[in-house]
C-alpha positions as CSV (number, residue, x, y, z in Angstrom):
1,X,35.1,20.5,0.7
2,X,34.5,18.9,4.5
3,X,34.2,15.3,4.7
4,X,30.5,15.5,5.6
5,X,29.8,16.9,2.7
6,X,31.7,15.1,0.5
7,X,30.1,11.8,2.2
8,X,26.5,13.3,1.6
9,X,27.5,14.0,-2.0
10,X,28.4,10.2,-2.4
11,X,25.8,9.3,-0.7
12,X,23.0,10.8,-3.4
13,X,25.3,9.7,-6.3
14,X,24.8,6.3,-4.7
15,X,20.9,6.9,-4.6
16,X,20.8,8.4,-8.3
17,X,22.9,5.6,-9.6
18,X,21.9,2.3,-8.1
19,X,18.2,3.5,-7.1
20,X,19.0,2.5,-3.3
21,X,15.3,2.7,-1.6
22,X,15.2,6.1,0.7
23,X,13.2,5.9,3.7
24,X,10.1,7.6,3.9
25,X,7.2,8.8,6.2
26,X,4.8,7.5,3.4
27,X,2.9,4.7,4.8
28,X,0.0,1.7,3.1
29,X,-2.7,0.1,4.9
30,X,-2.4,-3.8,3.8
31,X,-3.8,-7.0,4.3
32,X,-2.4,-9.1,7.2
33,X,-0.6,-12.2,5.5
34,X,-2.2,-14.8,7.9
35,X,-5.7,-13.3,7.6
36,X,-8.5,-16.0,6.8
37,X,-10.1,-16.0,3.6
38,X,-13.4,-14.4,5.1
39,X,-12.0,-12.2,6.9
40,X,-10.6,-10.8,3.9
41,X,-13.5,-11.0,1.9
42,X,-15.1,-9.1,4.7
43,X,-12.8,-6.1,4.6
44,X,-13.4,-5.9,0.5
45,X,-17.4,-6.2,1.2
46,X,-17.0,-3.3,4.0
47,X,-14.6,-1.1,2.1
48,X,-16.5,-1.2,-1.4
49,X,-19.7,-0.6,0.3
50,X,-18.4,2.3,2.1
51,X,-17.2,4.8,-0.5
52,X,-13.9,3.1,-2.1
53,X,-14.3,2.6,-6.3
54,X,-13.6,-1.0,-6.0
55,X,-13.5,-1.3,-10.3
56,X,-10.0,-1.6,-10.1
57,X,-9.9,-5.1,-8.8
58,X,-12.8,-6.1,-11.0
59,X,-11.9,-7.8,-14.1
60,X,-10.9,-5.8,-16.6
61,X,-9.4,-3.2,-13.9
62,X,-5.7,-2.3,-13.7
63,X,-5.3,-4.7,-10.2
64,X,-7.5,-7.4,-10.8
65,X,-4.1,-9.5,-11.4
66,X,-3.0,-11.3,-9.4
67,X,-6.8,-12.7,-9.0
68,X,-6.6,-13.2,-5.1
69,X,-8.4,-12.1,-1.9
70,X,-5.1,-10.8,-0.3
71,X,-4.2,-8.9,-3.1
72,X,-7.6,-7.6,-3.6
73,X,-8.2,-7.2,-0.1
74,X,-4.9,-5.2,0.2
75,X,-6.0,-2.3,-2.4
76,X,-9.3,-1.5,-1.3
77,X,-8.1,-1.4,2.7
78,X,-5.3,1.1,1.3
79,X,-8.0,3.1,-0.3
80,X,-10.3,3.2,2.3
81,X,-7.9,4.1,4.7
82,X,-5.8,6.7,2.2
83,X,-9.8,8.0,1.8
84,X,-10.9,8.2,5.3
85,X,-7.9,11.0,6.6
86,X,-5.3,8.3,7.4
87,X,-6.2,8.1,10.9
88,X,-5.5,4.6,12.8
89,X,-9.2,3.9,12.8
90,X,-9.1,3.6,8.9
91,X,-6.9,1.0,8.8
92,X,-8.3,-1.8,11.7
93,X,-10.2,-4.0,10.2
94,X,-10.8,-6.4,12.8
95,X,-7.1,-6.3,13.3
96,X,-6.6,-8.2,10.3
97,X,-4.2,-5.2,8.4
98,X,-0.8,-4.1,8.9
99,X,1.5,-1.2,7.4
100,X,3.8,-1.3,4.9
101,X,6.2,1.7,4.5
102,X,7.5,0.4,0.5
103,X,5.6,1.4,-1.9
104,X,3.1,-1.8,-2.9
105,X,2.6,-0.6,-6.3
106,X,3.0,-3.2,-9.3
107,X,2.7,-1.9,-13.3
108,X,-0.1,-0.2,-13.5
109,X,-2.1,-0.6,-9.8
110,X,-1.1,1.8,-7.8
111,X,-1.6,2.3,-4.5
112,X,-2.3,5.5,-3.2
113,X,-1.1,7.8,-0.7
């Protein structure tokens, strides 16, 4: 067996095993840390008015918790920008979002891609 192989061999074992994160290509839409308060507030008013199903960060829904603006905020700018064709104009919101290229997910709120 060539070395090459043999190192790409190892190299998946490693990935099976220890579940070593793999890059990928998949990419979120997310809140900016250091956005204000009403800015994020603002991006959850525009998004849930504009075709995202915002019940999930509603009490009750699978990512109210944690009960915050950034977290909240966070989901509904993924959806709306996983919803409208993940172009660059989906994900702006008064330059107050970033990407993320790991998975946000937590329990049961997922975020989509």
């Amino acid at each position: 067996m060539s070395s090459k192989l043999l190192t790409f061999f190892i190299f998946l074992s490693l990935v099976a095993i220890h579940h070593i994160p793999v890059v990928t290509c998949r990419q979120w839409c997310m809140a900016m840390p250091n956005a204000s308060d009403e800015q994020l507030q603002a991006n959850i008013d525009y998004a849930c008015s504009n075709g995202v199903d915002c019940t999930q960060i509603q009490p009750g829904g699978v990512c109210y918790e944690p009960n915050t603006l950034y977290d909240h905020a966070s989901y509904v700018m993924n959806a709306y920008y996983q919803s409208h064709g993940r172009v660059e104009d989906a994900c702006r919101f008064n330059r107050s979002s970033c990407w993320v290229f790991v998975d946000p997910s937590y329990g049961s709120c997922v975020y989509y891609t």
